[in-house]
C-alpha positions as a printed Julia matrix, in Angstrom:
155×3 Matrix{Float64}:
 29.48  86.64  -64.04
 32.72  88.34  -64.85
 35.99  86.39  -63.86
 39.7   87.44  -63.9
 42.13  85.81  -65.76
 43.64  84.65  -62.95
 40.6   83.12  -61.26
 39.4   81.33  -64.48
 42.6   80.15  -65.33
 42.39  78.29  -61.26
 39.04  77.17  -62.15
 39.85  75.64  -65.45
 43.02  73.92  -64.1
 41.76  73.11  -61.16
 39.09  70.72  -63.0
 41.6   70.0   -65.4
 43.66  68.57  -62.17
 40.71  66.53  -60.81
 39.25  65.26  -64.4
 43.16  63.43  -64.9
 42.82  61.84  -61.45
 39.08  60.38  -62.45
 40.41  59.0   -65.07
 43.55  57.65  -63.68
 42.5   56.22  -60.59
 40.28  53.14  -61.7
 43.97  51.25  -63.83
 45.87  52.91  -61.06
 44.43  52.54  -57.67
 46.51  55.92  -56.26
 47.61  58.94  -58.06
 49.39  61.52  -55.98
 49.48  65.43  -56.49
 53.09  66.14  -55.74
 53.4   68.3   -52.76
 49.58  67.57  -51.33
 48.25  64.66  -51.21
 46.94  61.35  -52.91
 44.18  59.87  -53.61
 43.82  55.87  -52.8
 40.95  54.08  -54.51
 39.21  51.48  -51.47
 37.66  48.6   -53.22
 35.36  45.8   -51.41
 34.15  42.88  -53.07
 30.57  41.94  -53.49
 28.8   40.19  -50.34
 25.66  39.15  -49.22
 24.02  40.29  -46.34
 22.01  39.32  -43.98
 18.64  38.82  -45.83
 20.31  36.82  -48.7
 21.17  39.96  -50.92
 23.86  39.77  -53.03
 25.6   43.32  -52.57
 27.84  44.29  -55.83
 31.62  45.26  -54.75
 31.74  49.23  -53.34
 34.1   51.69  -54.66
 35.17  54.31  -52.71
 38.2   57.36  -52.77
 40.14  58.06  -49.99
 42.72  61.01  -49.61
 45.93  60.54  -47.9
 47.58  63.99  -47.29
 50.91  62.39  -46.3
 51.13  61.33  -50.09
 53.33  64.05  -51.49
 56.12  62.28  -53.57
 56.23  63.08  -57.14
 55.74  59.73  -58.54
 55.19  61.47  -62.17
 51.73  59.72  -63.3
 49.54  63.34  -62.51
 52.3   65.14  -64.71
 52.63  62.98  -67.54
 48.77  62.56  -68.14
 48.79  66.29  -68.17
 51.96  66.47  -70.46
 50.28  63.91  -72.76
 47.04  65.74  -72.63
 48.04  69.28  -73.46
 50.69  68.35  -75.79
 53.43  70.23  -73.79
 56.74  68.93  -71.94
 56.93  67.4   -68.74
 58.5   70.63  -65.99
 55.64  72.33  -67.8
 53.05  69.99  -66.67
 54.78  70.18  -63.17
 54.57  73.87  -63.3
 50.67  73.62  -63.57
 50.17  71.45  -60.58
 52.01  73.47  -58.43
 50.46  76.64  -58.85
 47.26  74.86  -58.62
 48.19  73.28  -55.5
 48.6   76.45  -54.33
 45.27  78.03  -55.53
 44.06  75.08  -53.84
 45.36  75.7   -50.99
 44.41  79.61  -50.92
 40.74  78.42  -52.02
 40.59  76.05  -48.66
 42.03  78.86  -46.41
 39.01  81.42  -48.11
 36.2   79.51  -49.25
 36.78  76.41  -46.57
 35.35  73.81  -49.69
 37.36  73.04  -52.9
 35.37  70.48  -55.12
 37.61  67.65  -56.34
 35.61  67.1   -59.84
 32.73  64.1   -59.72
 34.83  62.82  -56.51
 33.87  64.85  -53.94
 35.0   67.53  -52.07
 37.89  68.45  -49.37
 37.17  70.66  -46.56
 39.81  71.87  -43.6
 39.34  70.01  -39.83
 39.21  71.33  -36.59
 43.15  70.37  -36.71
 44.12  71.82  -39.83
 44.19  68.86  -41.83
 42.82  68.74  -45.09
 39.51  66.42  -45.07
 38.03  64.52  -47.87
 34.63  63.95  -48.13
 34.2   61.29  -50.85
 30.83  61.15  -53.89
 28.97  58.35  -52.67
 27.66  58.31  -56.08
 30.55  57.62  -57.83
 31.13  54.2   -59.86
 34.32  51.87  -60.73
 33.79  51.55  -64.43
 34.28  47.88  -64.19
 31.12  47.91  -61.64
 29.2   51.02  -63.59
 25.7   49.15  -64.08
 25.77  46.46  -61.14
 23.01  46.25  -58.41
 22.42  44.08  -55.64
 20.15  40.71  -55.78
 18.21  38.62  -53.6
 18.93  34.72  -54.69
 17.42  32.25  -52.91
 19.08  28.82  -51.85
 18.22  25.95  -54.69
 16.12  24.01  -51.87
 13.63  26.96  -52.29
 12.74  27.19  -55.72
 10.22  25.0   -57.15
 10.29  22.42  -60.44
């Protein structure tokens, strides 16, 4: 498949958008793109249910589209990233932020990366439909248990 220079330089950015915000997220619980929207990391802590199994802690994104203040973390892991200054990095997000937004109006579905997707409600608002897949790296590798009171376990 042939692409334009204009479409593969969207498509390359706009992973390059979503791959800093994976990687952010998890030390920074919320990273905002200026303008759009943020994401908010929800974190629950392990329980146990109702048949005794220990459930590990769940990890989940949210996205808040009243987020929109620069707070600077998207644009410096971009400036550190691509070795280039700061209104630079600021310059990216906004024109991808606007292919974004283009690509909602078209297609209807932008993927956000390994976090999910975003889709467009009946009221206009811009829906996120989080990867129930996806792992806190601190919980990458945990599953639930059964344990069984002490009483219950023989000598």
């Amino acid at each position: 498949m042939i692409y334009s220079n204009h479409i593969f330089i969207f498509v390359l950015m706009e992973h390059l958008i979503f791959k800093h915000i994976e990687f952010l997220l998890p030390s920074h619980n919320c990273v905002i793109i200026p303008d759009f929207g943020g994401f908010i990391v929800n974190m629950e802590p392990a329980i146990f249910d109702q048949e005794g199994q220990l459930v590990p802690p769940a990890y989940s994104i949210v996205f808040n589209q009243a987020l929109k203040y620069n707070d600077g973390l998207l644009a410096n892991s971009i400036s550190e990233a691509e070795k280039t200054g700061y209104d630079a990095a600021c310059r990216k997000i906004k024109d991808t932020v606007n292919n974004i937004k283009k690509e909602l109006l078209l297609k209807g579905k932008v993927h956000c990366g390994n976090m999910g997707w975003m889709t467009r409600d009946e009221n206009d608002n811009i829906a996120f439909i989080c990867n129930e897949n996806i792992k806190h790296p601190a919980y990458y590798g945990l599953t639930g248990m059964t344990l069984q009171p002490i009483s219950n376990i023989r000598h």
